[in-house]
TIBAMAR-348450 format. One record per residue (C-alpha): x, y, z negated. Coordinates in steps of 0.001 Angstrom, whole numbers, plus 500000, padded with zeros to 6 digits. Each point is the difference from the previous one (the first is absolute). Example, Ala and Ser with C-alpha at 12.3 -4.5 7.8 and 13.67 -1.06 7.14 Angstrom:
BEGIN
<east = 512300	north = 495500	up = 492200> .
<east = 501370	north = 503440	up = 500660> .
END
This chain:
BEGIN
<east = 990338	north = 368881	up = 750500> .
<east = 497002	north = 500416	up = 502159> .
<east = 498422	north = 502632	up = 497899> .
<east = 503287	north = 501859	up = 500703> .
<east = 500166	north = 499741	up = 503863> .
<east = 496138	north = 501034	up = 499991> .
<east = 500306	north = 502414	up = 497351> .
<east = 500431	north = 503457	up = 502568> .
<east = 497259	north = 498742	up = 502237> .
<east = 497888	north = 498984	up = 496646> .
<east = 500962	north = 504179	up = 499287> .
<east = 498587	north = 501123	up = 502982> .
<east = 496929	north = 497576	up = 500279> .
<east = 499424	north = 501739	up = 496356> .
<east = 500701	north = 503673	up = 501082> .
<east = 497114	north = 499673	up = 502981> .
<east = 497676	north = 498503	up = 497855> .
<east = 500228	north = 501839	up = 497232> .
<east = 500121	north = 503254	up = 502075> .
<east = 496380	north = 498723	up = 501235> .
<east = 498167	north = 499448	up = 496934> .
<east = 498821	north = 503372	up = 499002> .
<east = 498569	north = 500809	up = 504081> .
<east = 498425	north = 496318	up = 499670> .
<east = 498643	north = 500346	up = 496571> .
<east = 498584	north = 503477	up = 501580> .
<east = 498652	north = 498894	up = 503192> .
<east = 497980	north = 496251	up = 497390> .
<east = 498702	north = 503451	up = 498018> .
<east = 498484	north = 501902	up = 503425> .
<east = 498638	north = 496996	up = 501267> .
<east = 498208	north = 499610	up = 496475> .
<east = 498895	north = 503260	up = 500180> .
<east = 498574	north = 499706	up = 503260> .
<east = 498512	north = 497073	up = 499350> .
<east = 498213	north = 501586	up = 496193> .
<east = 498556	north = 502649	up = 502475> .
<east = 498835	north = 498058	up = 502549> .
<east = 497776	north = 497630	up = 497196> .
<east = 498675	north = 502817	up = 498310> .
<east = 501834	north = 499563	up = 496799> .
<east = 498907	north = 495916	up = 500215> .
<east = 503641	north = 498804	up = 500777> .
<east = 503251	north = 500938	up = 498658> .
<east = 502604	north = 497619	up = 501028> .
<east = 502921	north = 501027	up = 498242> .
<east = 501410	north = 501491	up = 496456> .
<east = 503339	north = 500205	up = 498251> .
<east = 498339	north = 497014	up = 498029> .
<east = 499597	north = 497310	up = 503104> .
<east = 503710	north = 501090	up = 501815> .
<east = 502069	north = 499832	up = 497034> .
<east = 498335	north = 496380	up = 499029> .
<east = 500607	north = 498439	up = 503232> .
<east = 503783	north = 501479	up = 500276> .
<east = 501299	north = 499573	up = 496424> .
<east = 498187	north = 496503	up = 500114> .
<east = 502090	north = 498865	up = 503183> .
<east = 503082	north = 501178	up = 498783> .
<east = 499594	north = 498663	up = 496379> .
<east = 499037	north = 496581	up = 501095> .
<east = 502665	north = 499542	up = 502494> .
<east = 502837	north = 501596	up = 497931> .
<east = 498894	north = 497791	up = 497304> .
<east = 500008	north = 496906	up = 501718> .
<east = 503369	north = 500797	up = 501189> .
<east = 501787	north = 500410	up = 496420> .
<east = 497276	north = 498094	up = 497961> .
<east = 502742	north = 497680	up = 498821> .
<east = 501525	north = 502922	up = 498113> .
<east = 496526	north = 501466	up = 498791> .
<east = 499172	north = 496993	up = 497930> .
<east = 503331	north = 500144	up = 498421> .
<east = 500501	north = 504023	up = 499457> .
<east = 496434	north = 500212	up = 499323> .
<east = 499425	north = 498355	up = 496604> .
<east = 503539	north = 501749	up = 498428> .
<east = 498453	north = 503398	up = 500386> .
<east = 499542	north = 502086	up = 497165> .
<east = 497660	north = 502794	up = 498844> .
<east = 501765	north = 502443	up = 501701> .
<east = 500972	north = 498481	up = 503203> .
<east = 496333	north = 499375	up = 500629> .
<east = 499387	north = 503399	up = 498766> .
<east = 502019	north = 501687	up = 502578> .
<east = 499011	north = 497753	up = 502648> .
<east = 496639	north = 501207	up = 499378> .
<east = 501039	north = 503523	up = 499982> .
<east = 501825	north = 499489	up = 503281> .
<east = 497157	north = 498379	up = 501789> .
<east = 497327	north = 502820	up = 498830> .
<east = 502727	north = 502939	up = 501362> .
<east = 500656	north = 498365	up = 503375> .
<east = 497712	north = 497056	up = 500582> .
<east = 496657	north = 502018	up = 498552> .
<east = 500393	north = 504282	up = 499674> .
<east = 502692	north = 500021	up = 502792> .
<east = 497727	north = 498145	up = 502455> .
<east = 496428	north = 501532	up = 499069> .
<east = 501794	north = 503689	up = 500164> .
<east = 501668	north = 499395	up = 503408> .
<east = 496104	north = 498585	up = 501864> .
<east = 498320	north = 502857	up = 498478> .
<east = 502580	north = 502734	up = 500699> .
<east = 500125	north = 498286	up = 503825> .
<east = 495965	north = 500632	up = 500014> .
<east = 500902	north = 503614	up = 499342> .
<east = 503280	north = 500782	up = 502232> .
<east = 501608	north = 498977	up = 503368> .
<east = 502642	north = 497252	up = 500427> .
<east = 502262	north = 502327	up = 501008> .
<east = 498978	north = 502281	up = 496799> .
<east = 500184	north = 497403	up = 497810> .
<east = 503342	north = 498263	up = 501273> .
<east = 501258	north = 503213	up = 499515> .
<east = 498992	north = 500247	up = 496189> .
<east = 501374	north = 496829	up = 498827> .
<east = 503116	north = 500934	up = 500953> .
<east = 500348	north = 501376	up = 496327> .
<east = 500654	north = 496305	up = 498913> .
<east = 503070	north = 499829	up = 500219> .
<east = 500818	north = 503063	up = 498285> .
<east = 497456	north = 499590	up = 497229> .
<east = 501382	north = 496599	up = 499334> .
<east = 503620	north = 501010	up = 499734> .
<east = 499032	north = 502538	up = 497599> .
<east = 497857	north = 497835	up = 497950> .
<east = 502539	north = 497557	up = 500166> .
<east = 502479	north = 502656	up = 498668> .
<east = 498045	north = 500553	up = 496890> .
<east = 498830	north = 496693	up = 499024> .
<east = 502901	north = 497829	up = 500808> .
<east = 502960	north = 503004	up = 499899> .
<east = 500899	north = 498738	up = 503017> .
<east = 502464	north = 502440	up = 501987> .
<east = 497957	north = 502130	up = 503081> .
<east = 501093	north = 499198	up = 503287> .
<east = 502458	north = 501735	up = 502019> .
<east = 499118	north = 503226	up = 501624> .
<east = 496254	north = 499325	up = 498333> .
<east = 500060	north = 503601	up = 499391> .
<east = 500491	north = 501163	up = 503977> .
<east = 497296	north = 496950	up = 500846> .
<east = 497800	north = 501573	up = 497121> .
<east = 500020	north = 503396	up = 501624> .
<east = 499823	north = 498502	up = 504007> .
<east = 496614	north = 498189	up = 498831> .
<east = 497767	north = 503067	up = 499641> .
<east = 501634	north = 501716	up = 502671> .
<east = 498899	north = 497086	up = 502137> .
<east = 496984	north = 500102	up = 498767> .
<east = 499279	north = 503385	up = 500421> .
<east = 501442	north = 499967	up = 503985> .
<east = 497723	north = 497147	up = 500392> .
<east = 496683	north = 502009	up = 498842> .
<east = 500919	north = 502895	up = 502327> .
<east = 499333	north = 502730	up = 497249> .
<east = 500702	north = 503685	up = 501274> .
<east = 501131	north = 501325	up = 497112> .
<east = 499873	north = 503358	up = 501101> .
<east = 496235	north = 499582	up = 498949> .
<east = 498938	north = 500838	up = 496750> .
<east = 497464	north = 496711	up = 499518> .
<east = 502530	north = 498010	up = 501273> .
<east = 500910	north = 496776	up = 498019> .
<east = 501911	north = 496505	up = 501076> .
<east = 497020	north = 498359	up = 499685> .
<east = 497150	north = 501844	up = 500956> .
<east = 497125	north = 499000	up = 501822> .
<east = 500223	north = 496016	up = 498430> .
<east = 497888	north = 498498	up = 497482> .
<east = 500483	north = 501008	up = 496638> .
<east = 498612	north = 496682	up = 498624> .
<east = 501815	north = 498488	up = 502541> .
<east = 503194	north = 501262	up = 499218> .
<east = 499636	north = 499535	up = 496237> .
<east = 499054	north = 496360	up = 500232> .
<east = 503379	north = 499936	up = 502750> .
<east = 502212	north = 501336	up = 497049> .
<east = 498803	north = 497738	up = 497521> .
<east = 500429	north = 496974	up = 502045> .
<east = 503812	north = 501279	up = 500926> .
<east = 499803	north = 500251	up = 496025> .
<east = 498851	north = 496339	up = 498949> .
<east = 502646	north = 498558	up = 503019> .
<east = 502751	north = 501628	up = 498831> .
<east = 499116	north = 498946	up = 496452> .
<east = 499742	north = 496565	up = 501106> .
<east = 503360	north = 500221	up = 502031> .
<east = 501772	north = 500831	up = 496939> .
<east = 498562	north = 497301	up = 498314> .
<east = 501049	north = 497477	up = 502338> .
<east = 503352	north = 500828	up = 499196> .
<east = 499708	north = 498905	up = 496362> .
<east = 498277	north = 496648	up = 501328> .
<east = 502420	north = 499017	up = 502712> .
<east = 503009	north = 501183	up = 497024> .
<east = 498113	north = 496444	up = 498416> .
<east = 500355	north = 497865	up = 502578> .
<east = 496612	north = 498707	up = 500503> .
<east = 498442	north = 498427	up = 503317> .
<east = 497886	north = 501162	up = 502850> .
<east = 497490	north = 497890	up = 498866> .
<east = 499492	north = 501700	up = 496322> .
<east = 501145	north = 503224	up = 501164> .
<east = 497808	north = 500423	up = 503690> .
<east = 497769	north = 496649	up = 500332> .
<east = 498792	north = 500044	up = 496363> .
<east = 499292	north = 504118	up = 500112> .
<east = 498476	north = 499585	up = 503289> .
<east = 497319	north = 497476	up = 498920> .
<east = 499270	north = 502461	up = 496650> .
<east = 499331	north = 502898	up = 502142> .
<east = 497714	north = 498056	up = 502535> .
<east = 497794	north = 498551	up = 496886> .
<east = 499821	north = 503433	up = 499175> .
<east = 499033	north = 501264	up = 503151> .
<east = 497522	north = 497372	up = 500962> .
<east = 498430	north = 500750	up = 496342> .
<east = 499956	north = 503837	up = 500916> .
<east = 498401	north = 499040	up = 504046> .
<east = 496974	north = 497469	up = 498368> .
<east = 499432	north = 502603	up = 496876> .
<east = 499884	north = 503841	up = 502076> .
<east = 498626	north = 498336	up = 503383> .
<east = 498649	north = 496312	up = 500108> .
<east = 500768	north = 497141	up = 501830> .
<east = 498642	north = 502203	up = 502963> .
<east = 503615	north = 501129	up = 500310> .
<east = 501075	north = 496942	up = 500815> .
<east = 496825	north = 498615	up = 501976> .
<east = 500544	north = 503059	up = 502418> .
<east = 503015	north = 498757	up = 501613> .
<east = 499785	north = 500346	up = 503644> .
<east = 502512	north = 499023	up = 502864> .
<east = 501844	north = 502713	up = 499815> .
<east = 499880	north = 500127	up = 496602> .
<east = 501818	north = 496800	up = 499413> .
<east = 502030	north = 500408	up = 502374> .
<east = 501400	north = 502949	up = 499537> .
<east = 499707	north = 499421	up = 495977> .
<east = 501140	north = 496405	up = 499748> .
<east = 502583	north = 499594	up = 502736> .
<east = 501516	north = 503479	up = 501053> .
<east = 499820	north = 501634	up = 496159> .
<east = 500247	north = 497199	up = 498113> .
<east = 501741	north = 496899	up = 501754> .
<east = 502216	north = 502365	up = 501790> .
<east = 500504	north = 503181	up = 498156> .
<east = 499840	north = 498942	up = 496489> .
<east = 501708	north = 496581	up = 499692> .
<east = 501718	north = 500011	up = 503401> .
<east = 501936	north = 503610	up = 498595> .
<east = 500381	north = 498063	up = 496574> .
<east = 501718	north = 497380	up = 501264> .
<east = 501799	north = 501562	up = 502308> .
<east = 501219	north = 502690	up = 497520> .
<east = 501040	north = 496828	up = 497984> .
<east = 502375	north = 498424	up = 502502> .
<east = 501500	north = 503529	up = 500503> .
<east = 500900	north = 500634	up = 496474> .
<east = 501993	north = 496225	up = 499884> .
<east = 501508	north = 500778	up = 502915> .
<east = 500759	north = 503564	up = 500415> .
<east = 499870	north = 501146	up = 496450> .
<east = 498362	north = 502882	up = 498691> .
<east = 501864	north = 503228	up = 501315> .
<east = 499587	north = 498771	up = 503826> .
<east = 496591	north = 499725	up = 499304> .
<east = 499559	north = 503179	up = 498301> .
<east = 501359	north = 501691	up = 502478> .
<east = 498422	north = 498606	up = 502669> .
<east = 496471	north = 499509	up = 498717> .
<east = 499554	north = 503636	up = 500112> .
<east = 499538	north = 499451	up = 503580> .
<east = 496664	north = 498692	up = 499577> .
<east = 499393	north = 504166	up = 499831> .
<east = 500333	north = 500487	up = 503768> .
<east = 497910	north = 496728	up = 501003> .
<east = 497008	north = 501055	up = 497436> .
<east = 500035	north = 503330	up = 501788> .
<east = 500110	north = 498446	up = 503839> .
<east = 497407	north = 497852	up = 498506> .
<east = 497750	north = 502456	up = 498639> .
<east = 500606	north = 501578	up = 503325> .
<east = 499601	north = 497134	up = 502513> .
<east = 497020	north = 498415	up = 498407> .
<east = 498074	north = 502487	up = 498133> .
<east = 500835	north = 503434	up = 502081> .
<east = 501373	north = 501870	up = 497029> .
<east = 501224	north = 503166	up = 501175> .
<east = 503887	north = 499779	up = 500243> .
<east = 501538	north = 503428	up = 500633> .
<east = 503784	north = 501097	up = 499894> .
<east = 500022	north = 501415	up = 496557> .
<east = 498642	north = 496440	up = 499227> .
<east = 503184	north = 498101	up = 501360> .
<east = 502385	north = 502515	up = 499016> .
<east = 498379	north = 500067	up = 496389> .
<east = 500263	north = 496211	up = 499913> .
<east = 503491	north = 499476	up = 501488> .
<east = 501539	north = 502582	up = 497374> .
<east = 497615	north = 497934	up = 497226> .
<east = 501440	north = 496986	up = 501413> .
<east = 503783	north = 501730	up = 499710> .
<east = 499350	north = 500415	up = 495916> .
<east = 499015	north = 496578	up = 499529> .
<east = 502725	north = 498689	up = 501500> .
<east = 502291	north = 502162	up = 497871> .
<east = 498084	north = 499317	up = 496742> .
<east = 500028	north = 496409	up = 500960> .
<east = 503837	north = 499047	up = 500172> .
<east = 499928	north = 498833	up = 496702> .
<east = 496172	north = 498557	up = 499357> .
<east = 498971	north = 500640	up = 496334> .
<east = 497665	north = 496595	up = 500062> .
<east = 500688	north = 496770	up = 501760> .
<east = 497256	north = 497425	up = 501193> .
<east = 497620	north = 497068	up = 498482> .
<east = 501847	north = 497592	up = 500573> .
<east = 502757	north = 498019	up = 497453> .
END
């Protein structure tokens, strides 16, 4: 099949772009920034509300079209509770999830930030252990105690000092909204196990959830800030909002994550998703100027050892029947 034959370059189209979508998301919310102080308070270009419309409202359209012929028919045979946890699904990882990550990105660096969400995968296996009893990875519990060493390398805490803590000196907004959107993600990963376990399509399970979030999101964008926030849009603006983020990013990772999982299956990509961790720190590095000292890499590289422990035997599997 051709989906198999492009399936590892599909992985590694989806590892780079992926691994560039919090230092892109960061650099749209600068430039916003910039441009709010520059007006005086008159402009402000860009909210959660206006980026998650445009990119769940790509993706759901085009996933949709795609597997439409299977929405109309798996769409009228759901019952009260499959459209319940649909629902539940798409507010954990299409609604809380998203909101959470923007405003914790406001807050902390890339680097911070990619960092942080590293808990995912062990929240979700736990959460997946208690829910759906289903058995803990191997070695989880060597990966589970690697993480915060990682993460404490990577903050370069001298612990010899009394005020020390791993993560001093960040946010504390910023890192509560970070944990809650790890939270809502891995909620929603566990949940996709119990949808793909019923064999639905891509175009119920991503196109239809897609197109609920961004009526949501538009709704939130015209209620909190106007139609300002969309008559704002400069050059750069829709560039780097509706072709790099959106076009690219968004629905070029989705589908490209898509042809991975038919072709490769879902350990390979496990595994090798997690290196979207390196790129997102040369990213944040290369185009932003984050700071990237030694403790940095060696923090990440031993994070990066523990996920690839903990995931050898993934405790959710992807959207897609």
């Amino acid at each position: 099949m051709i989906s198999s034959r492009l399936a590892p370059l599909a992985l590694l189209g989806y590892v780079l772009l992926r691994g560039c979508d919090a230092s892109v998301l960061k650099w749209l919310q600068q430039r916003g920034a910039a441009t709010l102080l520059r007006t005086a308070g008159g402009e402000d270009p860009i909210s959660f509300g206006n980026v998650f419309f445009f990119a769940n409202l790509a993706t759901g359209l085009v996933v949709l079209l795609l597997d439409r012929g299977r929405l109309m028919k798996q769409l009228p045979q759901l019952m009260l509770r499959d459209r319940s946890l649909l629902c539940v699904r798409a507010a954990l990882g299409s609604l809380i999830g998203p909101i959470c990550y923007f405003l914790a990105l406001q807050r902390l660096t890339v680097i911070s930030q990619t960092l942080l969400f590293t808990l995912i995968l062990p929240v979700t296996a736990l959460l997946a252990q208690l829910l759906l009893q289903e058995p803990l990875p191997k070695r989880f519990g060597f990966s589970l105690a690697l993480l915060p060493l990682g993460l404490l390398i990577s903050r370069n805490v001298d612990l010899s000092l009394a005020s020390a803590a791993p993560w001093s000196g960040l946010d504390p907004i910023g890192l509560a909204l970070g944990l809650l959107s790890v939270l809502a993600f891995s909620a929603a990963a566990v949940l996709n196990r119990v949808v793909v376990d019923k064999g639905w399509g891509t175009g119920l399970t991503i196109g239809l959830t897609n197109l609920m979030a961004a009526l949501v999101f538009g709704t939130i964008t015209l209620v909190c800030h106007g139609p300002e926030q969309f008559l704002y849009m400069r050059w750069w603006w829709l560039l780097g909002l509706l072709l790099v983020y959106t076009a690219c990013i968004n629905l070029g990772g989705e589908l490209l994550l898509l042809i991975s999982y038919r072709g490769l299956g879902a350990i390979t990509v496990a595994l090798w998703g997690n290196g979207g961790i390196v790129v997102s720190l040369g990213s944040a590095y290369l185009l932003l100027g984050e700071a990237l000292s030694l403790n940095t890499v060696l923090g990440a590289l031993l994070i990066l050892a523990a996920l690839l422990m903990a995931g050898a035997k993934p405790v959710s599997n992807p959207e897609v029947a």
